[in-house]
BAFI-3210 file (N, C-alpha, C; in Angstrom, 3 decimals, decimal comma, padded with zeros to 6 digits):
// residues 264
n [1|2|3|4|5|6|7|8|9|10|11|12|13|14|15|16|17|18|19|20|21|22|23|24|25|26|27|28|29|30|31|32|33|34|35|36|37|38|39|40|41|42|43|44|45|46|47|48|49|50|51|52|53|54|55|56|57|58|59|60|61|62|63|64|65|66|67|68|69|70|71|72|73|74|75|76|77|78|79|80|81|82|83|84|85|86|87|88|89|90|91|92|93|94|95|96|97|98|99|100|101|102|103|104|105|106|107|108|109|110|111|112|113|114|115|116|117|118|119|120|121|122|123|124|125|126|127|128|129|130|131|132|133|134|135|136|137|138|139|140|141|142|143|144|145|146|147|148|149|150|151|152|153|154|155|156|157|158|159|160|161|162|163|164|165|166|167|168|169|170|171|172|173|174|175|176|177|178|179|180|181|182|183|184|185|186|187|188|189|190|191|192|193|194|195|196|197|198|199|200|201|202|203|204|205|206|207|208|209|210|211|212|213|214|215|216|217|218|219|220|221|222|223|224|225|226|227|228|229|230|231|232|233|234|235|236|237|238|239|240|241|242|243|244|245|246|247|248|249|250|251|252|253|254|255|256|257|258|259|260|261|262|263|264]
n.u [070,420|070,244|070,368|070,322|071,350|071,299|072,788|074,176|074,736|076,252|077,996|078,998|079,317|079,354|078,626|077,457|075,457|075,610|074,473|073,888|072,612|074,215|076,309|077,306|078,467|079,881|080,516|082,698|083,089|082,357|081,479|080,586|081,814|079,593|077,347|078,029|077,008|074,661|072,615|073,695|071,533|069,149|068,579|068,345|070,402|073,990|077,433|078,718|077,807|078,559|081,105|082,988|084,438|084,452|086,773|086,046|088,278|090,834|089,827|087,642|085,227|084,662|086,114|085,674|084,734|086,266|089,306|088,057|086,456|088,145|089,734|087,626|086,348|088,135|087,284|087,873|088,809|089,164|090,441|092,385|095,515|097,318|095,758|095,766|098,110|098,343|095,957|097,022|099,196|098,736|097,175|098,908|100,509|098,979|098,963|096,578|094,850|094,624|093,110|093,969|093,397|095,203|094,352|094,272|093,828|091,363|091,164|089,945|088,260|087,552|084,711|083,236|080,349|080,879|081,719|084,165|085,061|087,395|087,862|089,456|088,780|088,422|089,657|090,259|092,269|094,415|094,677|092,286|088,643|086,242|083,701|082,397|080,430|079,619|077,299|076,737|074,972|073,686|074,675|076,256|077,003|079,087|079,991|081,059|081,926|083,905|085,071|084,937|083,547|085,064|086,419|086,834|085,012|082,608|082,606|082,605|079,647|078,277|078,408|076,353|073,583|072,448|072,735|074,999|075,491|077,600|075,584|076,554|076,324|074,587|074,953|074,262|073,794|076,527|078,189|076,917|076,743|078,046|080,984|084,351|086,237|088,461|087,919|085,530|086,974|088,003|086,011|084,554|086,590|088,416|089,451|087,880|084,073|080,689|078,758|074,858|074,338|075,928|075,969|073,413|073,485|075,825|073,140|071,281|073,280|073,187|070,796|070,059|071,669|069,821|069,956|068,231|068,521|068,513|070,423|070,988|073,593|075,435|075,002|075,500|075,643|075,377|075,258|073,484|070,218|067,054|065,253|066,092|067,984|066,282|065,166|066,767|068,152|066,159|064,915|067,154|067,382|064,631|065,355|066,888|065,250|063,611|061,347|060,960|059,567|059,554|061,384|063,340|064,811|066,496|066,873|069,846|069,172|070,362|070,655|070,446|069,118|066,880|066,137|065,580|066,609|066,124|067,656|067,216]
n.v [052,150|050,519|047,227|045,939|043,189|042,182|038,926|037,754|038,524|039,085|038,729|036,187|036,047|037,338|038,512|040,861|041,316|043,948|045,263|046,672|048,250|046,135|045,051|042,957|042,496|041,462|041,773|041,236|037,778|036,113|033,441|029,858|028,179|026,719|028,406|030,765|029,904|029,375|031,274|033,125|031,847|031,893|034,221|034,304|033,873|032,759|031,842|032,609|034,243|036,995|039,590|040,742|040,726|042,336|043,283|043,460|043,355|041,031|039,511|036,002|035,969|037,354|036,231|033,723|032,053|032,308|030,893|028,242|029,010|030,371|028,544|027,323|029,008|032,100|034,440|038,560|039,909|042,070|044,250|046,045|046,928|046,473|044,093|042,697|041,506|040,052|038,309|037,133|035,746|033,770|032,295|031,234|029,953|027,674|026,419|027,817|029,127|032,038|035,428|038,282|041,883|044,866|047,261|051,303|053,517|055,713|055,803|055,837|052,767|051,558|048,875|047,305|049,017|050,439|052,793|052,250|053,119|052,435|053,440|054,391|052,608|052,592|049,750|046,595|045,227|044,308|046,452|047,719|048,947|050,570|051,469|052,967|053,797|054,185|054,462|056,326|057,910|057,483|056,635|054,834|053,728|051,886|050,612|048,877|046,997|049,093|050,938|053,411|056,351|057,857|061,653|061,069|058,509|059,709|061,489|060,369|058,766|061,118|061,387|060,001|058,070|056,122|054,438|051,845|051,042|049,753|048,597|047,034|046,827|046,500|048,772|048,230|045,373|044,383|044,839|043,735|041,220|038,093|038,141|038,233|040,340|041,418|041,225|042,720|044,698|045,136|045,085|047,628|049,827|052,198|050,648|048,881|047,919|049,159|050,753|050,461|053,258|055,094|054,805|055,711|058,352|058,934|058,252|060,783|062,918|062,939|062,848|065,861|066,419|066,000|063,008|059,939|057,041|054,547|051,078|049,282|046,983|044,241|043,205|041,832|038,749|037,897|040,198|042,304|043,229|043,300|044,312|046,025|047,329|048,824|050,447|052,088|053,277|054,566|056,557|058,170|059,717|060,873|062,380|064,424|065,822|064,556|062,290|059,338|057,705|058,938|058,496|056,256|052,945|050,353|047,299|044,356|041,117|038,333|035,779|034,245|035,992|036,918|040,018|042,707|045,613|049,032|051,731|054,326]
n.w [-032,772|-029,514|-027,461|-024,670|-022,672|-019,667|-018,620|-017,194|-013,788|-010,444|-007,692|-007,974|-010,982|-014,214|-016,874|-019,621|-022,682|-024,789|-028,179|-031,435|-034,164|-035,885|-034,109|-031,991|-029,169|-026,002|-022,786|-020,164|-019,218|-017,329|-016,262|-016,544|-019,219|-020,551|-019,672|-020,556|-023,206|-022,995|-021,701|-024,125|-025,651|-025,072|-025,471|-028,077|-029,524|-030,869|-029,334|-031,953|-033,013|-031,829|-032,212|-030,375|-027,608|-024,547|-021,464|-018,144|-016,232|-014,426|-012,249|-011,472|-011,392|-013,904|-015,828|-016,266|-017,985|-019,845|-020,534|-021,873|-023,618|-025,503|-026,446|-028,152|-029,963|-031,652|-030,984|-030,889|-027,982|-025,555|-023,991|-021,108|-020,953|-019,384|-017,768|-020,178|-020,629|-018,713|-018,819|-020,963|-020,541|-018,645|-020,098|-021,906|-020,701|-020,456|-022,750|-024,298|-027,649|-028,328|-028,815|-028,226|-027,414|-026,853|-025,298|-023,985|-021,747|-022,264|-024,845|-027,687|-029,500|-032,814|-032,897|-035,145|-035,778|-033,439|-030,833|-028,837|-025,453|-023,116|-019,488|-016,730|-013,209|-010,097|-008,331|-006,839|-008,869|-011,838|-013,774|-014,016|-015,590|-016,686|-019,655|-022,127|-024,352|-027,844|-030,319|-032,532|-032,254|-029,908|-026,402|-024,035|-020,620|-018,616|-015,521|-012,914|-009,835|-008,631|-005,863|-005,395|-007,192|-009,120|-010,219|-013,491|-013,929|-012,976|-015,236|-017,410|-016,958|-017,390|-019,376|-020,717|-022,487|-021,616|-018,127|-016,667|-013,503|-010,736|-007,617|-005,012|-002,341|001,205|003,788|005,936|005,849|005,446|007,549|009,952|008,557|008,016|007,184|007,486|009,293|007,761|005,071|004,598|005,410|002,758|001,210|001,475|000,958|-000,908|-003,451|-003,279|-003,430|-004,492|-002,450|-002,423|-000,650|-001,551|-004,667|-004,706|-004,377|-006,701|-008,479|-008,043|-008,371|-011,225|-012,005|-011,626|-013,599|-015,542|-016,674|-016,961|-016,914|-015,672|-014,819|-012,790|-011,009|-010,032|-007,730|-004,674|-003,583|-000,374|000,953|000,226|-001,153|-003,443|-002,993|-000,202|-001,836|-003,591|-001,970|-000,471|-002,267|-003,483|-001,073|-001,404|-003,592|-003,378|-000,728|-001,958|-003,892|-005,605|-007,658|-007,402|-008,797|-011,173|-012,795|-014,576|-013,128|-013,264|-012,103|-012,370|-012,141|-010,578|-011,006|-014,317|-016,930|-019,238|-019,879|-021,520|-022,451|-024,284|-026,253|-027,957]
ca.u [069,689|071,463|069,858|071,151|070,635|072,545|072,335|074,297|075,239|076,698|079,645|079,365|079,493|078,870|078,408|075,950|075,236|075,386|074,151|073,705|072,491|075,131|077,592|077,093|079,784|079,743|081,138|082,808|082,513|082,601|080,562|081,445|081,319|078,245|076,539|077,699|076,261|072,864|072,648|073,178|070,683|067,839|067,842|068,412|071,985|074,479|078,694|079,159|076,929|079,390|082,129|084,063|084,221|085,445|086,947|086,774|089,242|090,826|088,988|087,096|083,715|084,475|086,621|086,115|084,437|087,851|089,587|087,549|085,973|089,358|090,409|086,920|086,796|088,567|086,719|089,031|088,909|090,019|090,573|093,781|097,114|098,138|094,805|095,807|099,098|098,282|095,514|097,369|100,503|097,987|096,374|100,010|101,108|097,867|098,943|095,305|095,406|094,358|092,816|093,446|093,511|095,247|093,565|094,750|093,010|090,737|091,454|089,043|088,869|086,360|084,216|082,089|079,745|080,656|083,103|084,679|086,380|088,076|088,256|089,681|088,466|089,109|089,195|091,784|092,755|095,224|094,212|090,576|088,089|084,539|083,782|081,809|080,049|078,759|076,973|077,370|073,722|073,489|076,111|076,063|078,594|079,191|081,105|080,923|083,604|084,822|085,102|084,273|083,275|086,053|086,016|086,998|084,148|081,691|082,650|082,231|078,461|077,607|078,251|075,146|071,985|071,566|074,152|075,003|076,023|077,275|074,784|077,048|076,134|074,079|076,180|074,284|073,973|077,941|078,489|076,615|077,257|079,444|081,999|085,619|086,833|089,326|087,181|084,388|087,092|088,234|084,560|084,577|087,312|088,492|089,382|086,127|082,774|080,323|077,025|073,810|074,104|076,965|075,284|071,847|073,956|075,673|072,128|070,949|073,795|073,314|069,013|070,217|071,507|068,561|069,878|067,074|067,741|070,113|070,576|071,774|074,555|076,689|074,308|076,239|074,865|075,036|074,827|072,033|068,695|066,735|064,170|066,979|068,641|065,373|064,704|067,370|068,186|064,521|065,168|068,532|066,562|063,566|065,787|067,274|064,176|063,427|060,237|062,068|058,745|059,630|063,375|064,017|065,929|066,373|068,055|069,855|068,790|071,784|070,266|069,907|068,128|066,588|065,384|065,573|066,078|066,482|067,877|067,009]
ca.v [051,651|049,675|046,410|045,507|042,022|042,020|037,846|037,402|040,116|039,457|038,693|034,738|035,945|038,669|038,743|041,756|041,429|044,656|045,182|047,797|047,199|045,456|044,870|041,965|042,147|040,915|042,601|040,074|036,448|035,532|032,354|029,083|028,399|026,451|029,132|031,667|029,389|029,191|032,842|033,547|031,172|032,443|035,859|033,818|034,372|031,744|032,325|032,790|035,757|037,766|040,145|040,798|040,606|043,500|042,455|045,047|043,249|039,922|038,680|035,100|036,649|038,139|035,989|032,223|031,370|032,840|029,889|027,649|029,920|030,958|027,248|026,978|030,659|033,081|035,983|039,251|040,065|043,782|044,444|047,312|046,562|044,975|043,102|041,926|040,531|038,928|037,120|036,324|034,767|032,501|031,748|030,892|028,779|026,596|026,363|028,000|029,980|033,634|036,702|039,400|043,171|045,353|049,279|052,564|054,795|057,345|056,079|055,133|051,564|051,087|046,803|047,058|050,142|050,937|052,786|051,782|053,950|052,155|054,316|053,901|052,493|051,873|048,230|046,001|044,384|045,241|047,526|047,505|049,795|051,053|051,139|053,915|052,603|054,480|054,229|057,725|058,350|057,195|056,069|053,536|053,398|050,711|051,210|048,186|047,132|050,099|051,505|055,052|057,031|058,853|062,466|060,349|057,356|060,769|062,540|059,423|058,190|062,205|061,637|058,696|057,996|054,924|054,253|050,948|051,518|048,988|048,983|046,092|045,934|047,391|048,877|047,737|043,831|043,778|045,297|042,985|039,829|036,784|038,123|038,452|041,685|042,008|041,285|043,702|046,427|045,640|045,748|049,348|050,184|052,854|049,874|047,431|047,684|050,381|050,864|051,516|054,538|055,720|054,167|056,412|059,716|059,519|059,119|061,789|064,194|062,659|063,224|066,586|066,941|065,775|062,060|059,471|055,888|052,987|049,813|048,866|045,748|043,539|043,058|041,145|037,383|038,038|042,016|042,850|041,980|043,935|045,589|047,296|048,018|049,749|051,352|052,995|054,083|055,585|057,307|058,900|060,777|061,756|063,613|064,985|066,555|063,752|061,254|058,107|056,994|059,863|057,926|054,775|052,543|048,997|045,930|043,651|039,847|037,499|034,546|034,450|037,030|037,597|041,133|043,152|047,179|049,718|052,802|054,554]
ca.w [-031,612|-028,580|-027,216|-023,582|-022,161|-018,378|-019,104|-015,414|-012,803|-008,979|-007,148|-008,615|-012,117|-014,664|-018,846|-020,391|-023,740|-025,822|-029,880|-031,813|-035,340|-036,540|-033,626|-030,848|-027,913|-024,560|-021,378|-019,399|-019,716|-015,552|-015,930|-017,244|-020,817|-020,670|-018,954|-021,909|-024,121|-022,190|-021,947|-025,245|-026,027|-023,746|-026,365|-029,283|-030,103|-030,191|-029,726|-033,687|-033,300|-031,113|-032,479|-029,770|-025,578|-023,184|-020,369|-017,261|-014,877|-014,121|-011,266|-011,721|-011,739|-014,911|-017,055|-015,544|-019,110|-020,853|-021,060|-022,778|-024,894|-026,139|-026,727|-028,724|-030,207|-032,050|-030,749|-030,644|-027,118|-025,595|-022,374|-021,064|-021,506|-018,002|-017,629|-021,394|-020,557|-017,431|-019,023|-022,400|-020,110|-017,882|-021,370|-022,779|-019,890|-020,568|-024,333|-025,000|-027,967|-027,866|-029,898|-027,108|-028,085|-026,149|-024,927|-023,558|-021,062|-023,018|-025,968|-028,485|-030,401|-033,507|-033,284|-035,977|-035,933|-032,213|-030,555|-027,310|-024,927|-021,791|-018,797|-015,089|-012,128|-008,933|-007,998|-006,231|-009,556|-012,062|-014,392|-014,080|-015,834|-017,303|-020,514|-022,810|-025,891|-028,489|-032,049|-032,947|-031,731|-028,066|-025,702|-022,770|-019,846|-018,101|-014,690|-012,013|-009,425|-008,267|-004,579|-005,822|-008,199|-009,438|-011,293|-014,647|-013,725|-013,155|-016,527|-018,401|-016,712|-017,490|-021,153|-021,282|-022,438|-020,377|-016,887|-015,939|-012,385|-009,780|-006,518|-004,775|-000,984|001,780|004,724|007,372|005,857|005,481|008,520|010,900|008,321|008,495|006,160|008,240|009,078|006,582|003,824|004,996|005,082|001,118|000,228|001,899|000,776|-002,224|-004,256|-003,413|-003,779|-004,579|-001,760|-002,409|-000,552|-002,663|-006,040|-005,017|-004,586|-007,909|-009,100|-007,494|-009,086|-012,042|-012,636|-011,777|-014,887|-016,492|-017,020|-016,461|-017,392|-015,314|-014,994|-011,339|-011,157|-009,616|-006,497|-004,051|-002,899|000,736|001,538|-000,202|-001,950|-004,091|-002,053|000,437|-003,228|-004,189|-000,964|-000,280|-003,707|-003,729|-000,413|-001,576|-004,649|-002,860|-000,043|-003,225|-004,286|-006,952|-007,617|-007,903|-010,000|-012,712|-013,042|-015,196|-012,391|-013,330|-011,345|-012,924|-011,568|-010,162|-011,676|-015,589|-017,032|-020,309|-019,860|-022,493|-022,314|-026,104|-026,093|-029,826]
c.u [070,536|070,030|070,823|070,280|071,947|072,143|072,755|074,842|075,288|077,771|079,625|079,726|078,796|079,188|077,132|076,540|074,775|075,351|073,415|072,988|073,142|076,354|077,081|078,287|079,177|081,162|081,441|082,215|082,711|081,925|081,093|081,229|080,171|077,381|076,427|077,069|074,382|072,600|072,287|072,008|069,392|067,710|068,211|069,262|072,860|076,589|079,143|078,572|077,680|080,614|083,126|083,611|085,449|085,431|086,676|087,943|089,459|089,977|087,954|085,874|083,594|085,256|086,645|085,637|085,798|088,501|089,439|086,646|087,056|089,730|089,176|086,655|087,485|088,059|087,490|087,968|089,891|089,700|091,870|094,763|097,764|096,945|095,438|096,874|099,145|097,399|096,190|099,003|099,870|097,541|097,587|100,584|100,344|098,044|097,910|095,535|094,465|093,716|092,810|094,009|094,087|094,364|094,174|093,129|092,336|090,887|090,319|089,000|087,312|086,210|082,944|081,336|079,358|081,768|083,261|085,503|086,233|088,420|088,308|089,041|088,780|088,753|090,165|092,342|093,890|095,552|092,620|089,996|086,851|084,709|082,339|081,760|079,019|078,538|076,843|075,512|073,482|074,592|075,463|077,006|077,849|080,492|080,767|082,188|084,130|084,329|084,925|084,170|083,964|086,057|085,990|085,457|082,817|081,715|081,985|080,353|077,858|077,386|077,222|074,050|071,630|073,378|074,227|076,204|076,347|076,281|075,018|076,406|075,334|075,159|075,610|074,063|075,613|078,338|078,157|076,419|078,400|080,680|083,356|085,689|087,715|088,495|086,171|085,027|087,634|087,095|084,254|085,408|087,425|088,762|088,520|085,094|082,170|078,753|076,014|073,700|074,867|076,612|074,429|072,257|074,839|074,490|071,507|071,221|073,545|071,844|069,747|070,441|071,248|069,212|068,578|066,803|068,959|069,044|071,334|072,480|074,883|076,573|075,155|075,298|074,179|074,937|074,355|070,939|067,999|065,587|064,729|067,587|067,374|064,952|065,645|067,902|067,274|064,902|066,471|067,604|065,748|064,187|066,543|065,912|063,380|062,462|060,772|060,768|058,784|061,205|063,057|065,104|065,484|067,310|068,189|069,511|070,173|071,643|070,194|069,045|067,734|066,081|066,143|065,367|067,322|067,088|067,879|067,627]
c.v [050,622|048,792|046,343|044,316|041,687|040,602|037,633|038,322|039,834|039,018|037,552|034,761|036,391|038,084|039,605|041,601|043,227|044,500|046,056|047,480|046,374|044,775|043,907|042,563|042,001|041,648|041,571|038,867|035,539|033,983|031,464|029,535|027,827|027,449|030,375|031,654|029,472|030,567|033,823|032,740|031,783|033,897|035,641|034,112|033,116|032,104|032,899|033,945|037,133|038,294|040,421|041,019|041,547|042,687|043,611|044,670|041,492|039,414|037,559|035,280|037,202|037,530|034,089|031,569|031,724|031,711|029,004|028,002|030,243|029,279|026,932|027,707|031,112|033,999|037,070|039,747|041,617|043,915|045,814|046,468|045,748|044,072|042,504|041,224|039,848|037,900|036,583|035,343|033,712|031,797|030,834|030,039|027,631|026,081|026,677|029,105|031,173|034,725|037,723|040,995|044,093|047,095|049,725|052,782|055,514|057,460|055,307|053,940|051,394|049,169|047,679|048,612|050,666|051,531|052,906|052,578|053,652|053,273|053,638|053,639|052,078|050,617|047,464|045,054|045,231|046,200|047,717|048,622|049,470|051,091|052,445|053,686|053,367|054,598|055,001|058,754|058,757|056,533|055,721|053,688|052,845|050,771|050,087|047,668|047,695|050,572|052,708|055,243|057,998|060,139|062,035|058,988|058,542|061,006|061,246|058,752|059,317|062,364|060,638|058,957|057,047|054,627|053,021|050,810|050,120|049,838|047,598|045,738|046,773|047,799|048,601|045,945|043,930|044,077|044,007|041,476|038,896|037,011|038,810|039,574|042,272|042,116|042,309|045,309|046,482|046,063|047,110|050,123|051,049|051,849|048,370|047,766|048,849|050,611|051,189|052,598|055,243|055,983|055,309|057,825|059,849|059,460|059,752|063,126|063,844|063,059|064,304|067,502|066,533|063,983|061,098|057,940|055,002|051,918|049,288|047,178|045,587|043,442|041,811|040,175|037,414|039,646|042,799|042,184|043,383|045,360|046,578|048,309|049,496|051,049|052,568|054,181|055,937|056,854|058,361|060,044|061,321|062,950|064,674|066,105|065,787|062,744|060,505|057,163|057,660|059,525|056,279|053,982|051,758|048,312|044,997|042,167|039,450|036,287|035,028|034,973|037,118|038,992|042,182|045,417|047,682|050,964|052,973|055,678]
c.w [-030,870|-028,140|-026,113|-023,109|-021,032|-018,084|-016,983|-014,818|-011,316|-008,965|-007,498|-009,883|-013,006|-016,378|-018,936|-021,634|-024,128|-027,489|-030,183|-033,122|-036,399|-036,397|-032,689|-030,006|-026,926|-023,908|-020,048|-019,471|-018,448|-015,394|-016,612|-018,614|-021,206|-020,801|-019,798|-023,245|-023,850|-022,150|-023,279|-026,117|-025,593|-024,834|-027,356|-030,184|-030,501|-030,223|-030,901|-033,539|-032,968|-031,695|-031,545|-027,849|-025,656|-022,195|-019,489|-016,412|-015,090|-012,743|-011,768|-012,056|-012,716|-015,955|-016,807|-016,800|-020,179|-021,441|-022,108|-024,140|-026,161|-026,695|-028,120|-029,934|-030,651|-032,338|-030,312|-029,325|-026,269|-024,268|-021,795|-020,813|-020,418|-017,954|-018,714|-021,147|-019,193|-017,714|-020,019|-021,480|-019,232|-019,533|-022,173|-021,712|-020,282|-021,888|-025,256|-026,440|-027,820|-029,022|-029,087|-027,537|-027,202|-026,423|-023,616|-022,844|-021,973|-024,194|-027,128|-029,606|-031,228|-033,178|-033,796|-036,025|-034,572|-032,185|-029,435|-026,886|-023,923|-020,788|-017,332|-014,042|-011,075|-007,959|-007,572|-007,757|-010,530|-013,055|-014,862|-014,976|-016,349|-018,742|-021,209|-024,362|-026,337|-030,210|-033,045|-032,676|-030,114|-027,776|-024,652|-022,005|-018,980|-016,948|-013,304|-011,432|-009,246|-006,894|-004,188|-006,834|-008,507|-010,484|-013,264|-014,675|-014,082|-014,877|-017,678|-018,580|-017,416|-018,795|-021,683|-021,382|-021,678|-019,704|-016,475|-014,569|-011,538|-008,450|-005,620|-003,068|000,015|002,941|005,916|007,456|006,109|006,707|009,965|009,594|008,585|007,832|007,456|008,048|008,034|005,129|003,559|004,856|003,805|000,779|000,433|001,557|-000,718|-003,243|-003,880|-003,958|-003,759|-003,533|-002,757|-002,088|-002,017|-004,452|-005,714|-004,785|-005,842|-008,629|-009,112|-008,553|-010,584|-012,866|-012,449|-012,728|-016,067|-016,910|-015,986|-016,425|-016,809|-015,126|-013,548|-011,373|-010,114|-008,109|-005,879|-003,373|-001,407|001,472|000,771|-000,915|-002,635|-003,663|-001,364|-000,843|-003,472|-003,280|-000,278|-001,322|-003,695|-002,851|-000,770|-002,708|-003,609|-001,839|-000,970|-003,858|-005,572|-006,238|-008,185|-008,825|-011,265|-013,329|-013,282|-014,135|-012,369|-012,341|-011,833|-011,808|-011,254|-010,825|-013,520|-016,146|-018,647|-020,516|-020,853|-022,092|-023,958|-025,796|-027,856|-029,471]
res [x|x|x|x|x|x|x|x|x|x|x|x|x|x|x|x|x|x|x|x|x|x|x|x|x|x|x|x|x|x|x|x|x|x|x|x|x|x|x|x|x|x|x|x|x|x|x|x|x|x|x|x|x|x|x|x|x|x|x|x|x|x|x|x|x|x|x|x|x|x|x|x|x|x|x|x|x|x|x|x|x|x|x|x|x|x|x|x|x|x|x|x|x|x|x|x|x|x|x|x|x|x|x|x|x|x|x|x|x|x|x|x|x|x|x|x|x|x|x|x|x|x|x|x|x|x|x|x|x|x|x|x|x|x|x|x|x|x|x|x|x|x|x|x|x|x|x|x|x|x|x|x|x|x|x|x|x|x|x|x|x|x|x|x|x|x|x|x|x|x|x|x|x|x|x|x|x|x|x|x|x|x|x|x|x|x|x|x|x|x|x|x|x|x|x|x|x|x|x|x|x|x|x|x|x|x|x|x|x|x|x|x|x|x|x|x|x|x|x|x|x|x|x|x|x|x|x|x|x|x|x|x|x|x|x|x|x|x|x|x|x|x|x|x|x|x|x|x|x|x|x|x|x|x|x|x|x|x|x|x|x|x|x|x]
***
């Protein structure tokens, strides 16, 4: 059985808690270290509890508790092979010390009574990816931060019992928001951000073949909110031929979340 707790989720700063019956890890640690402490507190955990953190990407939103965790910590840490040596040489300039694991593409790594398989995405960072986690029952993927959905990003969501999808921005908030042109065309871009529209047509193809259960992420502060999230989503199924009330589709919060979803 898998336990998911998406503790924080937007563009300020991301950690989900996964646990299986016998494995803890965390999925990015974007928030301070307080704030990983408070977190895991809120579902009655505390750091010691945790076997090991995935990273998906360097970007601040996803490793800004790294540091000090690592200075406090000797939690083995796994992330892909250029992300790993770009954070372990910032980590080694600072004199912090380190437990960092390197991973391959497609390749599978046993923590504890899981098994992890890192896969590609496309994201302006520098070796970014998703992540496919399973207990030899059910499997989870985990795919946020990416600017598409690539035939490898597809194959991997198609192999889940539960999808945690980004659903990052609306296209007509970013469009007419305050965000500079250049920035507006990374977030659009093959290596930015993933729409709602985009998000509610892979789940479209995806009920199709019979999957039924996400987890929507990594909702962006200023180009979107939860209701456009939901509404357009909805609308994307229904012209699909789908009752978006006969489909499991969660949103994770931006603020601290205790919410609790099982997969048996």
């Amino acid at each position: 059985m898998f336990t998911i707790h998406p503790l924080y989720s937007s563009s300020s700063g991301n950690m989900f808690h996964i646990a299986s019956s016998n494995t803890n890890i965390l999925i990015d640690v974007g928030v301070s270290y307080k704030a990983v402490n408070e977190g895991l507190k809120s579902i009655g955990l505390s750091i010691n509890d945790i076997d090991a953190i995935l990273i998906t990407h360097e970007h601040t939103d996803h490793i800004k508790g790294l540091p000090l965790l690592c200075r406090k910590n000797d939690i083995p840490i796994y992330t892909c092979f250029e992300t790993a040596t770009y954070i372990k040489n910032d980590l080694n300039s600072k004199n912090i010390p380190h437990h960092i694991i390197d991973l391959d593409y497609n390749v599978p790594v046993k923590i504890g009574d899981l098994e992890i398989c890192a896969f590609e995405t496309s994201h302006d960072a520098i070796m970014p990816s998703g992540y496919k986690i399973t207990d030899g029952n059910s499997t989870i993927s985990f795919a946020t931060d990416l600017g598409y959905i690539s035939p490898t990003v597809y194959e991997n969501l198609s192999m889940s019992d539960f999808t945690i999808l980004e659903s990052n921005y609306d296209e007509t908030m970013l469009d007419f928001g305050k965000y500079p042109y250049p920035l507006k065309r990374r977030i659009k871009g093959i290596t930015g951000h993933l729409s709602n529209d985009a998000c509610g047509q892979a789940l479209a193809k995806l009920v199709s073949e019979g999957h039924n259960r996400f987890l929507l992420a990594h909702m962006s502060e200023n180009n979107n909110n939860l209701e456009i999230a939901k509404q357009t989503v909805s609308s994307i199924l229904t012209q699909n031929g789908y009752d978006p009330s006969q489909i499991e589709i969660n949103f994770a919060t931006k603020t601290l979340s205790s919410e609790e979803y099982t997969i048996c």
